[in-house]
C-alpha positions as CSV (number, residue, x, y, z in Angstrom):
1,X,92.7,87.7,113.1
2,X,95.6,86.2,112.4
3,X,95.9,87.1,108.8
4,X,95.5,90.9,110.0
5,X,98.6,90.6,112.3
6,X,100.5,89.1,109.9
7,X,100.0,92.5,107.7
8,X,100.9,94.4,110.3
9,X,104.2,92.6,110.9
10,X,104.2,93.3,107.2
11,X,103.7,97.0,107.3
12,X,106.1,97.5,110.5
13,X,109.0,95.8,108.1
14,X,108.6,97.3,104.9
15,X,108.3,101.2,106.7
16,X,111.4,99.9,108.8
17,X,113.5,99.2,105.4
18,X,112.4,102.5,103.8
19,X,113.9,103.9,107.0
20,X,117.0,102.2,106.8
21,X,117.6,103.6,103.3
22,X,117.1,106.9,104.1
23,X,119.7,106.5,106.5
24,X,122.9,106.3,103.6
25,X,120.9,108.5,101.5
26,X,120.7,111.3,103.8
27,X,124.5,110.0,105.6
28,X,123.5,110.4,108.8
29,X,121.4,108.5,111.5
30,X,117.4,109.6,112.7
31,X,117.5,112.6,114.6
32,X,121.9,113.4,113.8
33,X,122.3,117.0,112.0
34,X,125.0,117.9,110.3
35,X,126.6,121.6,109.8
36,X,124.8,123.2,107.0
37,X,123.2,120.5,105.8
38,X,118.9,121.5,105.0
39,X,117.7,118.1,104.2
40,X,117.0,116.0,106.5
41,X,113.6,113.7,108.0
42,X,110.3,115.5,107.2
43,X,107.9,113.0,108.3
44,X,106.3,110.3,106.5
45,X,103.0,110.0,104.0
46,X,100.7,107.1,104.1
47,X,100.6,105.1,100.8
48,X,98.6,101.5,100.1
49,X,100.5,99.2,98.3
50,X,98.8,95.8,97.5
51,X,101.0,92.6,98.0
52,X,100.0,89.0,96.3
53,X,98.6,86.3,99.0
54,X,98.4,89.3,101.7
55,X,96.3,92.1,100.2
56,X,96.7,95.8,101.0
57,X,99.1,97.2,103.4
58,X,99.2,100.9,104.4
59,X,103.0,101.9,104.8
60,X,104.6,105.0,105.7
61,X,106.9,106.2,103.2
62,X,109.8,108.5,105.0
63,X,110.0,112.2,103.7
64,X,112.8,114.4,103.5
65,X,112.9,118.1,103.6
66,X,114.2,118.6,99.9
67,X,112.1,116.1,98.7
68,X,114.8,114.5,97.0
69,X,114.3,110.8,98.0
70,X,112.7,107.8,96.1
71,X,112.2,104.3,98.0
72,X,113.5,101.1,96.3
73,X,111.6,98.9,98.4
74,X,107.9,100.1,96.8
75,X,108.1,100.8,93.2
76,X,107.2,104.4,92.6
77,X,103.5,104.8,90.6
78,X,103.0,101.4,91.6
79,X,99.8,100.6,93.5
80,X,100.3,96.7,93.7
81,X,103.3,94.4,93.3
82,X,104.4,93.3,89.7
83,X,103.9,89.1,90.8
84,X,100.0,90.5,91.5
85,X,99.8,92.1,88.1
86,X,101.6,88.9,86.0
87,X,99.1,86.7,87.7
88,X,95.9,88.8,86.7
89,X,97.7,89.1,83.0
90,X,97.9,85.7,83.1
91,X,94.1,85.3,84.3
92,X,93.3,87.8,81.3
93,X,94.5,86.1,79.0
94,X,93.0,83.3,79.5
95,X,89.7,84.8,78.2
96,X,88.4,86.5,81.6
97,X,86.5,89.9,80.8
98,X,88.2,93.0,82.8
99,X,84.8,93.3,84.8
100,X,84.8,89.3,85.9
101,X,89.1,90.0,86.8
102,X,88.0,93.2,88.9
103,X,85.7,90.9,91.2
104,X,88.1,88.0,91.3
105,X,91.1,90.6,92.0
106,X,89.0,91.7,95.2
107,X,88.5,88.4,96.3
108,X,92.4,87.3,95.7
109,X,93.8,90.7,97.1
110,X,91.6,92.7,99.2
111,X,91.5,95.6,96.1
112,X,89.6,96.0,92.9
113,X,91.9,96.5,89.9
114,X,90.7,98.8,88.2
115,X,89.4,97.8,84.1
116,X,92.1,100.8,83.2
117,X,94.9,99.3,85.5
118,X,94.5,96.0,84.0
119,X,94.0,97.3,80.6
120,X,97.6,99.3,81.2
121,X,98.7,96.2,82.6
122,X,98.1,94.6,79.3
123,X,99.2,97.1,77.4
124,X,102.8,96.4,78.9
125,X,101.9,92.6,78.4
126,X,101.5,93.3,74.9
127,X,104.6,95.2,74.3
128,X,106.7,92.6,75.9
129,X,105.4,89.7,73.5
130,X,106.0,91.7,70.4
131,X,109.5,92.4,71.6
């Protein structure tokens, strides 16, 4: 129970800080119109995003009429935050097959990775050691 309301305080903040970006994006406060200007608020879309320790959240991401708007607070594509994905690189690496890190990532997060996620996740892994 208590680990539910803490997501929800969670979910309240995160939609509240996408808000408040929107607000210099757009130069103008909720509800304020300006002369000839089209783009404005059109509503929000629900979106999961899975945090480490907390496990999925459903947010609203704010829309705008032109559609011109990308949040900073959730990465874009991103289904799960990047400390979530280290730690299940890190877990895969250390000889876990993807099908034994789907289970554990349900247990640690509240969502299955996917084998493909974590294989992409990898993948990126990979790249960065041969750098």
């Amino acid at each position: 129970m208590f680990q539910l309301d803490v997501r929800e305080i969670v979910r309240d903040y995160t939609t509240a800080m996408m808000n408040a970006e929107l607000t210099p994006f757009l130069g103008r406060e909720p509800r304020a119109r300006s002369q000839g200007d089209v783009n404005h608020r059109n509503g929000s879309s629900d979106r999961a995003f899975t945090l480490k320790n907390l496990g999925e959240i459903e947010v609203k991401v704010p829309r705008v009429r032109k559609g011109e708007f990308i949040t900073r607070v959730i990465p874009r594509s991103k289904q799960y935050e990047e400390q979530l994905c280290r730690d299940l690189s890190l877990i895969f690496l250390a000889g876990i097959s993807t099908l034994s890190l789907r289970m554990i990532s349900r247990r640690l997060s509240g969502r299955k990775i996917f084998h493909t996620e974590i294989s992409g996740t990898n993948a990126e892994l990979t790249e960065a050691v041969k750098k």
